[in-house]
C-alpha positions as CSV (number, residue, x, y, z in Angstrom):
1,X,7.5,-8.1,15.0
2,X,5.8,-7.5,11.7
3,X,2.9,-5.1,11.5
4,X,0.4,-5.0,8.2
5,X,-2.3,-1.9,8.4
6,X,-4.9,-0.3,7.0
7,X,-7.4,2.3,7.5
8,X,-10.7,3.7,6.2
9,X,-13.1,6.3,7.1
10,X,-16.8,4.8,6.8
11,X,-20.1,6.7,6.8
12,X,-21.9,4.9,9.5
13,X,-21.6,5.3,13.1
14,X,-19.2,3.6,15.4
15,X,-21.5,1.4,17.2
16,X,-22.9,0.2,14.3
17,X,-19.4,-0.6,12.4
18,X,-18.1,-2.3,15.4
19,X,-21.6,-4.7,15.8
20,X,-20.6,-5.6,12.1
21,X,-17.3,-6.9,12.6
22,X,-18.5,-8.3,16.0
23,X,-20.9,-10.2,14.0
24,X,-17.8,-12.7,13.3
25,X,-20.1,-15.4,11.4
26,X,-21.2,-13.3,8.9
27,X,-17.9,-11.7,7.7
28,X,-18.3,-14.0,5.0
29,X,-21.4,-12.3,3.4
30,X,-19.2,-9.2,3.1
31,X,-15.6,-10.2,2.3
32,X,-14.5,-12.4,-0.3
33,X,-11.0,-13.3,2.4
34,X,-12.8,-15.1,4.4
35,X,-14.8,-18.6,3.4
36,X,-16.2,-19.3,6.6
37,X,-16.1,-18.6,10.3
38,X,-17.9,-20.5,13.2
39,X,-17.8,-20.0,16.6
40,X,-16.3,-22.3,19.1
41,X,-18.2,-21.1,22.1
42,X,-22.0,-19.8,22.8
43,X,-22.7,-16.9,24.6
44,X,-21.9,-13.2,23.6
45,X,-18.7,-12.3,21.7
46,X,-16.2,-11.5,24.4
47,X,-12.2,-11.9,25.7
48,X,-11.5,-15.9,25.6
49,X,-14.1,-15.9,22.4
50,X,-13.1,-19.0,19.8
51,X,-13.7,-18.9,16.0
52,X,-12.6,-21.0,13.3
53,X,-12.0,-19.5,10.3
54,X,-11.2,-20.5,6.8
55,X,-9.7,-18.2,4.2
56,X,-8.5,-19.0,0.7
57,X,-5.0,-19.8,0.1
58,X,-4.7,-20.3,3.9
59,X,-5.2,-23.1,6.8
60,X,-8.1,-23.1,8.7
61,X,-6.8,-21.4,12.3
62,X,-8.8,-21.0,15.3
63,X,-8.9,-17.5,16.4
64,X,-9.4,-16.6,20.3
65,X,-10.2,-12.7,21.4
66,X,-7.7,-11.5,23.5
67,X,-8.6,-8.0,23.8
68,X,-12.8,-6.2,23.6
69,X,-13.2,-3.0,24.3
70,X,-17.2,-3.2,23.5
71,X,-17.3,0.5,22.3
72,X,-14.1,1.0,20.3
73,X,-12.0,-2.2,19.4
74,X,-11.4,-6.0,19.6
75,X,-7.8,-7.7,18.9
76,X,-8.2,-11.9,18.2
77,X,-4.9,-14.1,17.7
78,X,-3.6,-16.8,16.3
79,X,-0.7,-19.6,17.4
80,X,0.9,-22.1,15.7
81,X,4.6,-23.4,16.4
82,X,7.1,-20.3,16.4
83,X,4.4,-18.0,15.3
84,X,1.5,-15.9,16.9
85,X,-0.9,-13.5,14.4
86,X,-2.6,-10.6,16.3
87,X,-5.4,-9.1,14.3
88,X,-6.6,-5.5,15.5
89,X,-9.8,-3.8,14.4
90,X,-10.0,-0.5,16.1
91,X,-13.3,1.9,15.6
92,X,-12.9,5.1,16.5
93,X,-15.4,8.3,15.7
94,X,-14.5,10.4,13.0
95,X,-17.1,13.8,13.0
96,X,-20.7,11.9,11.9
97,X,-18.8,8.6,10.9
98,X,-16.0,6.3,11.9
99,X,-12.5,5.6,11.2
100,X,-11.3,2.3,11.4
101,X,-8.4,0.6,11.5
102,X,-7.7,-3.0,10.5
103,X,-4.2,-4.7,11.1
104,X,-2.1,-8.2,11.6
105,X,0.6,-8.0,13.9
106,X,3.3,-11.3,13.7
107,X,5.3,-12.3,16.6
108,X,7.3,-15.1,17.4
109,X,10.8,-17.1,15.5
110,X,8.8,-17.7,12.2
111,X,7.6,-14.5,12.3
112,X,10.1,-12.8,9.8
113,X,9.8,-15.5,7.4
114,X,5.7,-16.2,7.5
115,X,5.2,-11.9,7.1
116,X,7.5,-11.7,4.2
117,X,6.3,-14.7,2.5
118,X,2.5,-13.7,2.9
119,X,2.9,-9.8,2.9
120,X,1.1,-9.0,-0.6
121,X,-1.5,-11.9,0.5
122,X,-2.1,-10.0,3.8
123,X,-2.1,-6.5,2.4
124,X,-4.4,-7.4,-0.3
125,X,-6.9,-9.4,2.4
126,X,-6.7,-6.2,4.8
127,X,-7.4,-4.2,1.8
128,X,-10.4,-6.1,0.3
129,X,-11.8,-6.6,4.1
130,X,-11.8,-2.8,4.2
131,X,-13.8,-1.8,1.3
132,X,-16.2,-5.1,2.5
133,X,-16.7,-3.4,5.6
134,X,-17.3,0.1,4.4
135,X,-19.9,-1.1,1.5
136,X,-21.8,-3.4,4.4
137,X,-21.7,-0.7,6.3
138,X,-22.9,2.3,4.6
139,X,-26.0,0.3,3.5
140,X,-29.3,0.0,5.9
141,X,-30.1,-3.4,4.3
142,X,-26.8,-4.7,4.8
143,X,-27.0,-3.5,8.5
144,X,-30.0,-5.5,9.3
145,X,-29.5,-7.2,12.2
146,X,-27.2,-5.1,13.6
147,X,-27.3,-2.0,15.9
148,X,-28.3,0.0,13.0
């Protein structure tokens, strides 16, 4: 398995980080890595939760959440043949603010060969999907809407 990480501490609290990047459909007002994501269900976001999403310089993929933890984390994934894409996002409290952590996880007999050949691509998404989410954040108008 191939793991790709980041972290950053964000000066807003933890409910209000997590609601963001709950708020799957409007990841694209935030971060330039992602061109568009629509739902595949109705109904709140929650484990079995489908999303397309588009992202340059990359196939469309629909994403399914296999993990929610409402108050702290959600993990969505990813299949095509010989290869499955976790992606983590993990909130956690860090004194007034939060620390989060963002990461893509690749499993499966392609796996070697798909993380080395898109490593730089996924570091600098994860990266750039970080500072999105801090700047979004840290601003009451770009919180609107959320549990601000």
């Amino acid at each position: 398995m191939a793991t790709f990480d980041t972290v950053i501490d964000i000066n807003a609290p933890p409910g209000r980080v997590l609601a963001v990047l709950m708020d799957v459909e409007r990841w694209p007002e935030w971060t330039s890595t992602v061109t568009s994501i629509k739902r595949l269900d109705a109904g709140p976001f929650d484990v079995g939760s489908k999303a397309m999403i588009k992202q340059p310089k990359l196939m469309p993929a629909v994403w399914g959440v296999t993990e929610l933890d409402k108050q702290r984390n959600f993990t969505w994934a990813m299949r095509s043949p010989g290869l499955k894409v976790e992606a983590g996002h993990v909130v956690n409290p860090r004194g007034e603010g939060s620390r989060v952590t963002l990461s893509l996880n690749f499993s499966g007999f392609l796996a070697p060969v798909m993380s080395r050949f898109y490593a730089n691509l996924n570091r600098r998404y994860l990266a750039t999907e970080a500072k999105g989410l801090k700047e979004r954040c840290e601003t009451q108008q770009s919180c609107a809407g959320t549990s601000a």
